[in-house]
C-alpha positions, 0 to 999 in steps of 0.5 A: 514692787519692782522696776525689773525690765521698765525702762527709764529716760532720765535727762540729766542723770550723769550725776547727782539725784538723777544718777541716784534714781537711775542706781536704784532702778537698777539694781531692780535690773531696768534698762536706763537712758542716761540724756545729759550733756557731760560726755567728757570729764569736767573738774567741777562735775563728777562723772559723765553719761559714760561713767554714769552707764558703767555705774548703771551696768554693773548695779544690774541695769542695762544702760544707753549713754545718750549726749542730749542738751534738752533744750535741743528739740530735734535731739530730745526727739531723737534721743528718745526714739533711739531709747524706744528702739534699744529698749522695745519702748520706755515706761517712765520719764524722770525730768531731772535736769535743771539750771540754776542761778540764786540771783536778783533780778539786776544781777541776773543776765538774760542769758542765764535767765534763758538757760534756765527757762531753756532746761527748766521749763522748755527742757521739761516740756520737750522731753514730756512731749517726745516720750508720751507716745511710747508712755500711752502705750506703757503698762504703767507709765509715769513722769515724775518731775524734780520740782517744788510745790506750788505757792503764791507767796511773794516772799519765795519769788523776791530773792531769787525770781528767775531761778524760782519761776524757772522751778516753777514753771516745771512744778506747772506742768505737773499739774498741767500733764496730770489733768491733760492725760489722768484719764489716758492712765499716765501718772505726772508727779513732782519730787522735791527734798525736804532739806538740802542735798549733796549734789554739784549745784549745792558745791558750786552754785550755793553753799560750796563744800562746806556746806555738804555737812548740813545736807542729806545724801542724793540717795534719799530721793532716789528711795523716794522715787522708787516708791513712786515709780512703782505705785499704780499709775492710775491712783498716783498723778498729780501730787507734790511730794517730799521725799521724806514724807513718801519714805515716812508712807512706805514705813521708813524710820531711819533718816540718819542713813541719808545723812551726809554728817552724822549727827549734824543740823540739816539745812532746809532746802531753798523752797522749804520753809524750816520751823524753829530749831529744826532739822533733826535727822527724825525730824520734820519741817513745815512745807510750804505749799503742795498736797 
C-alpha cells in the first residue's frame, strides 16, 4: 500500500518522529504540510520546518513549511485551510507534536503545567477540529495520535503526574474521536514506541546523550505509521498500537536496523513497563494498558 498523492498535516514535524513520518510518506510521493513552530535555527533542536521541506522535497514529496504554534487556534485553522488550498484537500492528521517536562508536582510550575496541556491535550484537540471537515470528505482519512495506552494504574501517574495526564489527555481523545466519527468512516488511532527513541526531548529533557546508545531510531515509527496509515480506514480506528507489534503484523523481523547501537540494551520507553532482563533488539516487553 501507498501514501502517493495523500496529503499529510503533521504538527510538529521539523524533527524527530514527526519528521521520520513525513520522510517515509514521501518517498511514497505525498504531499506533506510541516505545522511547527522552529522556523529559525536553534543549538539544541536540529533542523527547522524549512529544513525539514528541503528533506521532504528531495525524498519525492511535495512539501508546505507552515510556522504553527497549535496552541493558536486561529492559526491551526489557518494553517490548515492553507494545507487544504495547496493540496486540493488533506486525507491524514499526524498529532505529533508534544511538550514534556519529567517533574513532580511541587517541582512543576504552572506555566509548564500549561505548556504541555496547551500543545498535548488542546494542541491535539485544535488540530482534530479544524482538519475533520476536509477529513470526512477524504477516501481514506485517518488521525493517528503519538500517545500511550490508556492505564489506571497510580504507579504511572505518581512520578510525573502533569506530563503523563498532559499524554493522557491526547491517548483520550483517540478513544473519544474514533467513537464520535467510527460511522463517518475516519480511522483515530494512537502510536506510541515500545523503547526509547532518539529524538530532541530524549537529549535534552531526559537522558542527555549518553543515553542515545540504549534507544531505537525515529524511523521504527515512521514504518509503523506507514503501515497504519495505509490500512483501510473503516477496519482500523480506535487502537493503541506499539510500534513493534504493528511491524511484527506487517512481517518485519529485523529490529536491529532501528537500533541506534548495535548490539546495546535497549531502554523502555517511559509508559512501557519492561520485563526482567529485557530489551533485546528481537526482543519483546510487557505493555501496560491498550489493545
Amino acid at each position: 500500500m501507498s501514501l502517493a498523492g495523500k496529503t499529510l498535516f503533521i504538527s510538529g514535524g521539523s524533527r524527530g518522529i514527526g519528521l521520520a513520518i513525513a520522510l517515509r510518506a514521501a518517498r511514497d510521493g505525498a504531499n506533506i504540510a510541516i505545522a511547527a513552530k522552529t522556523a529559525d535555527p536553534d543549538p539544541r533542536l536540529e533542523g527547522t520546518i524549512h529544513t525539514a521541506a528541503a528533506a521532504i522535497e528531495a525524498a519525492g514529496g511535495k512539501a508546505l513549511p507552515l510556522i504553527v504554534d497549535i496552541r493558536d487556534e486561529e492559526r491551526v485553522q489557518s494553517a490548515v485551510a492553507e494545507t487544504a488550498r495547496a493540496f486540493g484537500g488533506i486525507d491524514i492528521l499526524v498529532n505529533n507534536a508534544s511538550a514534556i517536562r519529567l517533574t513532580g508536582t511541587l517541582d512543576t510550575p504552572v506555566k509548564r503545567y500549561d505548556l504541555m496541556h496547551g500543545v498535548n491535550g488542546r494542541g491535539t484537540f485544535a488540530c482534530a477540529q479544524a482538519c475533520l471537515p476536509h477529513l470526512l470528505e477524504a477516501a481514506n482519512p485517518h488521525i493517528l495520535t503519538l500517545s500511550p495506552p490508556l492505564v489506571t494504574d497510580v504507579k504511572w501517574f505518581k512520578d510525573f503526574p502533569a506530563y503523563t495526564i498532559a499524554k493522557y489527555t491526547m491517548s483520550l481523545f483517540t478513544l473519544a474521536l474514533a467513537g464520535e466519527f467510527r460511522e463517518r468512516g475516519v480511522a483515530v488511532n494512537s502510536l506510541w514506541p515500545r523503547t526509547a527513541i532518539a529524538t530532541a526531548a530524549v537529549r535534552n529533557e531526559i537522558g542527555g546523550s549518553g543515553m542515545l546508545a540504549a534507544c531505537r531510531k525515529p524511523e521504527i515509527v515512521a514504518d509503523a505509521a506507514h503501515f497504519i496509515l495505509t490500512r483501510p480506514a473503516k477496519e482500523c480506528s480506535g487502537n493503541f498500537f506499539l510500534d513493534d507489534e504493528v511491524l511484527l503484523a506487517a512481517g518485519v523481523r529485523d529490529f536491529a536496523q532501528y537500533d541506534m547501537q548495535p548490539g546495546a540494551p535497549l531502554q523502555a520507553d517511559f509508559f512501557i513497563e519492561a520485563l526482567p532482563g529485557m530489551l533485546r533488539s528481537d526482543g519483546m516487553t510487557k505493555r501496560r494498558g491498550g489493545p
